[in-house]
N, C-alpha and C positions, 0 to 999 in steps of 0.2 A: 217484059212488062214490069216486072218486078225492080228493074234497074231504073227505069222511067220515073218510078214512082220514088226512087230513093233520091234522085237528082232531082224531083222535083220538092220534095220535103224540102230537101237542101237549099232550094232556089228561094222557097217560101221563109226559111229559118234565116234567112242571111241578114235583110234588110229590121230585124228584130233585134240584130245585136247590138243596133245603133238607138236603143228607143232613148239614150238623153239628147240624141239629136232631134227626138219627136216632142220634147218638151216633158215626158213623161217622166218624174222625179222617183227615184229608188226610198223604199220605208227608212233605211238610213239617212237620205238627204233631209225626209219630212222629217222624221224625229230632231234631227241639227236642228232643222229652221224653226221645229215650233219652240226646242231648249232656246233659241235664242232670243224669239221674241218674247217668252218667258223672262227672261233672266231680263231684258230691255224694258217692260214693264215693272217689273219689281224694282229696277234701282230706277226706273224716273216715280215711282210711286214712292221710295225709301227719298229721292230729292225733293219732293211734294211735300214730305209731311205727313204722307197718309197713311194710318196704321196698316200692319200686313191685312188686318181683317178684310179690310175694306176696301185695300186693292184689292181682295181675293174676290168680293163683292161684285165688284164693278170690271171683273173679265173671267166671269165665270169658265169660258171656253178656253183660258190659257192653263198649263198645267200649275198645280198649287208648287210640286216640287222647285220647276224650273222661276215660280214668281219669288219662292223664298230666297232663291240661292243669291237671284238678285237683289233682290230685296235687303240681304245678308251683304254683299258684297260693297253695297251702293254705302251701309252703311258703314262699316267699316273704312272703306275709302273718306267719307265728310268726317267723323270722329279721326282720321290720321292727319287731315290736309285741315282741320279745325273749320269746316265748310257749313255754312249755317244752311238753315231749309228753306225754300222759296217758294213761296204760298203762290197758289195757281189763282190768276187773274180772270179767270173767265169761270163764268157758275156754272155748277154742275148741270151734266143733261136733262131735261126735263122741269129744271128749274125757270121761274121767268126772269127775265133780263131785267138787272136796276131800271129805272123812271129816272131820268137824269133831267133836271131843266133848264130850256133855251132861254139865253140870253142872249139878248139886244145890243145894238151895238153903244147904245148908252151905260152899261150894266147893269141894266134890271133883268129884272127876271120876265121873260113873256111865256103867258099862259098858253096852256096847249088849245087849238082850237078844236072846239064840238065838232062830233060828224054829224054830219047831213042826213037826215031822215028823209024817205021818199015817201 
């Protein structure tokens, strides 16, 4: 009985030693992935413009070590390559969208039309 039960542990422990083929990530791979996307936020926030603060701000859940090293890195790389900063085109989250006005095909300006009240 006792042997039964050893080659079945075994049978059951086999298909376990393959768990990256079950999608299942090791605390080592997590820790890479979140350093990396760490360090990929901090230099597009260091290409931004945007103080370290503030990108620390605006991804609270990324690690602060791995936002500086980027953040650190990104700089130094535009201060060597003399790379200016490139202000982000689209408004912050939460913010509302410019009022831009349509124009005609004469170039005036046409007015936005009233809604409809029911």
């Amino acid at each position: 009985m006792r042997r039964h039960a050893t080659a079945l542990a075994l049978l059951l422990l086999v298909p376990l030693a393959g768990c990256d083929l079950l999608g299942i990530e090791s605390a080592s791979a997590v820790a890479a992935r979140r350093e990396a996307e760490g360090k990929a936020i901090g230099g597009a926030c260091r290409h931004a413009g945007r103080a370290i603060e503030d990108c620390y701000v605006l991804n609270r859940k990324a690690d602060k070590g791995a936002i500086f090293a980027g953040w650190r890195e990104m700089n130094d790389y535009m201060i060597e390559n003399k790379l200016e900063v490139v202000a982000p085109t689209l408004p912050p989250p939460g913010a509302p969208a410019p009022v831009t006005a349509a124009v005609d095909d004469e170039g005036d300006t046409a007015r936005p039309a009233k809604p409809r009240s029911h």
